[in-house]
C-alpha positions in Angstrom: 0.0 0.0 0.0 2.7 2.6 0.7 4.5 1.5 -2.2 1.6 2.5 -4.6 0.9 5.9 -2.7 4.6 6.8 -3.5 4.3 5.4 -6.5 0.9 8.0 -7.1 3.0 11.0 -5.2 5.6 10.9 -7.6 4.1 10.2 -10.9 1.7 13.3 -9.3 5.3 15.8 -9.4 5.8 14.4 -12.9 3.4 14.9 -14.7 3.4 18.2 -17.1 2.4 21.5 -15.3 0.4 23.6 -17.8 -1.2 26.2 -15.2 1.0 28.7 -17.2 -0.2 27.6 -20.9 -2.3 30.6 -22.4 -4.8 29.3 -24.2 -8.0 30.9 -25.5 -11.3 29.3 -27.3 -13.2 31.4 -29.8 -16.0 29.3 -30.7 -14.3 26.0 -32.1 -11.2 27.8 -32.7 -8.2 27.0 -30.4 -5.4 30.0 -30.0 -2.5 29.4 -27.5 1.0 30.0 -26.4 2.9 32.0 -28.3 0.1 33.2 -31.3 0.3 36.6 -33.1 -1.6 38.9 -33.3 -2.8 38.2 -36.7 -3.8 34.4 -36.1 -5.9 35.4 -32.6 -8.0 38.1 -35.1 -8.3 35.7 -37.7 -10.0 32.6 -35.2 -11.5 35.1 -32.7 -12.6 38.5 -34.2 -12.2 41.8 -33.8 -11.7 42.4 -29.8 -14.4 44.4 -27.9 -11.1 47.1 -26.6 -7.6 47.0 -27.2 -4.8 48.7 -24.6 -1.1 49.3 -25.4 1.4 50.4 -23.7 5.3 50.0 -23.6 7.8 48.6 -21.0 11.3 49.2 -20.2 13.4 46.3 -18.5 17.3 46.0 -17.8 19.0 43.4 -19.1 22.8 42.6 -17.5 25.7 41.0 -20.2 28.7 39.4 -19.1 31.4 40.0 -21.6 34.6 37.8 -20.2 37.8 38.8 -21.6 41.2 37.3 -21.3 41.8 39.1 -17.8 39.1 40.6 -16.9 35.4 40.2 -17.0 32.5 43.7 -17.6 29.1 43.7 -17.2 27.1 45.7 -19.1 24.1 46.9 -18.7 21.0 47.9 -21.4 17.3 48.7 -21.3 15.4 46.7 -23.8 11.6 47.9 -24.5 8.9 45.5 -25.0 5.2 46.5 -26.3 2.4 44.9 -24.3 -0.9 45.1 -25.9 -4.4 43.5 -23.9 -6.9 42.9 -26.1 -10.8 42.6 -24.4 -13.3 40.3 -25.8 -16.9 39.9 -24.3 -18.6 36.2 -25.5 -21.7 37.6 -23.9 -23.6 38.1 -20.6 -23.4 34.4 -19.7 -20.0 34.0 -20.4 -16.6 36.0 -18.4 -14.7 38.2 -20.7 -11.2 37.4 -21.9 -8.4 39.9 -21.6 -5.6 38.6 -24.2 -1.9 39.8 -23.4 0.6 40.4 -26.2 4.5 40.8 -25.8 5.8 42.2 -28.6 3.1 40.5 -30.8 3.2 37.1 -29.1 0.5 35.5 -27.6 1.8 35.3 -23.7 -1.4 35.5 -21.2 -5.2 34.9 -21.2 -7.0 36.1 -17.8 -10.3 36.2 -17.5 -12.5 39.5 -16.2 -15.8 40.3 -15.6 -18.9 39.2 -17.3 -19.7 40.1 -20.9 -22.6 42.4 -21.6 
């Protein structure tokens, strides 16, 4: 008996962890992970409002040399764009998050109208 509940625990912490997967149904169209832009309009429509807005992060390098090592550091700027769409009152709305024109988050909000 302990042997298959370890046997259950582990295979449990094996098994694939797709909480972070982004994945979106527009009727019986199926966008996910990593989708542009032009593939979510295409299954899912025009969205109901569209937000953009731009965001600086540092990024450090490592150069090594043959005595010595630098870091350098740059400011990269990604575009993040969160598209709405309402499926109705019945149904929550999606809120569809872009980096730089890559599908990379689907939360949902509010009920439709």
């Amino acid at each position: 008996m302990r042997a298959l509940l370890a046997a259950l625990t582990l295979s449990f912490f094996l098994l694939p962890s797709s909480s972070n997967a982004a994945t979106l149904r527009c009727g019986n169209a199926l966008v996910s992970d990593d989708a542009s832009k032009a593939d979510v309009l295409i299954k899912c429509g025009e969205p109901m409002d569209k937000n953009t807005r731009t965001e600086s992060v540092g990024e450090k390098t490592r150069q090594k040399g043959q005595e010595t090592e630098t870091t350098q550091e740059r400011v990269v700027y990604k575009t993040i764009e969160e598209w709405t769409y309402n499926f109705g009152p019945r149904q929550l709305m999606q809120v569809v998050v872009f980096e730089n024109g890559r599908l990379v988050e689907v939360r949902s909000a509010g009920y439709g109208r």
